[in-house]
Structure formats: C-alpha cells, structure tokens
C-alpha positions as CSV (number, residue, x, y, z in Angstrom):
1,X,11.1,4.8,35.3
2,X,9.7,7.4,33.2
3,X,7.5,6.3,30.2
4,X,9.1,7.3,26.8
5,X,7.6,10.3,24.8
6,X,6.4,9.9,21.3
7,X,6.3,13.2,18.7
8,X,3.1,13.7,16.8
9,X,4.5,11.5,13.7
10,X,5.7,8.9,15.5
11,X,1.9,8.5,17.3
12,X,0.7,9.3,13.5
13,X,2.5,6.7,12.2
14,X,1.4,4.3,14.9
15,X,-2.2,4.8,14.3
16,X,-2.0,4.7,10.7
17,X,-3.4,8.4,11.0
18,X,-2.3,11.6,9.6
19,X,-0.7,14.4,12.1
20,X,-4.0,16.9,11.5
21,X,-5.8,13.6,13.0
22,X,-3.6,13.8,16.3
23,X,-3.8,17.2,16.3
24,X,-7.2,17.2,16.1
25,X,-7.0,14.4,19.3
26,X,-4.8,16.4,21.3
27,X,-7.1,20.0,20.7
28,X,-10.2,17.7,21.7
29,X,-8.6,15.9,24.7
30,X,-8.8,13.1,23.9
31,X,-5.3,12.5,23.7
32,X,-3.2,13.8,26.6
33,X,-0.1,15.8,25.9
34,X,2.4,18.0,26.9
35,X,4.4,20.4,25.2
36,X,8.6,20.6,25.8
37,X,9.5,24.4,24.3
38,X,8.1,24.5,21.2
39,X,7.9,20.3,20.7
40,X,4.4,18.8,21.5
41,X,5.3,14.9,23.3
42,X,2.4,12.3,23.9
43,X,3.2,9.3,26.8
44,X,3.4,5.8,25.6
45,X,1.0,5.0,28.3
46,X,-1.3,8.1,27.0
47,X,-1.2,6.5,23.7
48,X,-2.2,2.8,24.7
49,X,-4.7,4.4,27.0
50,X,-6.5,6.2,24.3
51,X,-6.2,2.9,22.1
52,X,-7.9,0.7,24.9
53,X,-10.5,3.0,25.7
54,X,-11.2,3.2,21.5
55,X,-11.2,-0.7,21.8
56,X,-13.0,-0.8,24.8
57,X,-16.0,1.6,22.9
58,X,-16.1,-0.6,19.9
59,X,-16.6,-3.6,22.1
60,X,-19.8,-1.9,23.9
C-alpha cells in the first residue's frame, strides 16, 4: 500500500502554517519531498515523521 501524497497547502493547512513555511521546510530538509512534473508532493508518513520528531524536541 502506498502512503497518500499531500500538496504544500494541504501540509500548510495541517500545520496551521503558511506555504513559504513548508517551503522553507522542504529547501532545509527537514521536510522530505518529492516533486511529480512540475507538482511538489510530501508523504503522510514524512509529515507525521517530521511532527514526532518536532514533538519529540520539545519534550527533551
């Protein structure tokens, strides 16, 4: 099964962020993506990965 692909609003939208924020994720690496044509896709699971490790740094 593959994981479902977000667009940069939808994962803006989910964060509560703007899209220059992901953007700014994605350029840094922090935020995994890939790029289908001209259309920029981030995982589900790259999503709540990059969630958990945020939660996991606030925790430490």
């Amino acid at each position: 099964m593959t994981p479902g692909l977000l667009n940069v609003d939808q994962v803006a939208a989910r964060l509560q962020v703007s899209r220059w924020t992901v953007y700014n994720l994605i350029r840094s690496r922090e935020l995994p993506s890939l790029t289908i044509g001209r259309c920029r896709r981030i995982s589900e699971s790259a999503l709540h990965d990059y969630i958990h490790r945020q939660t996991e740094g606030e925790a430490a």
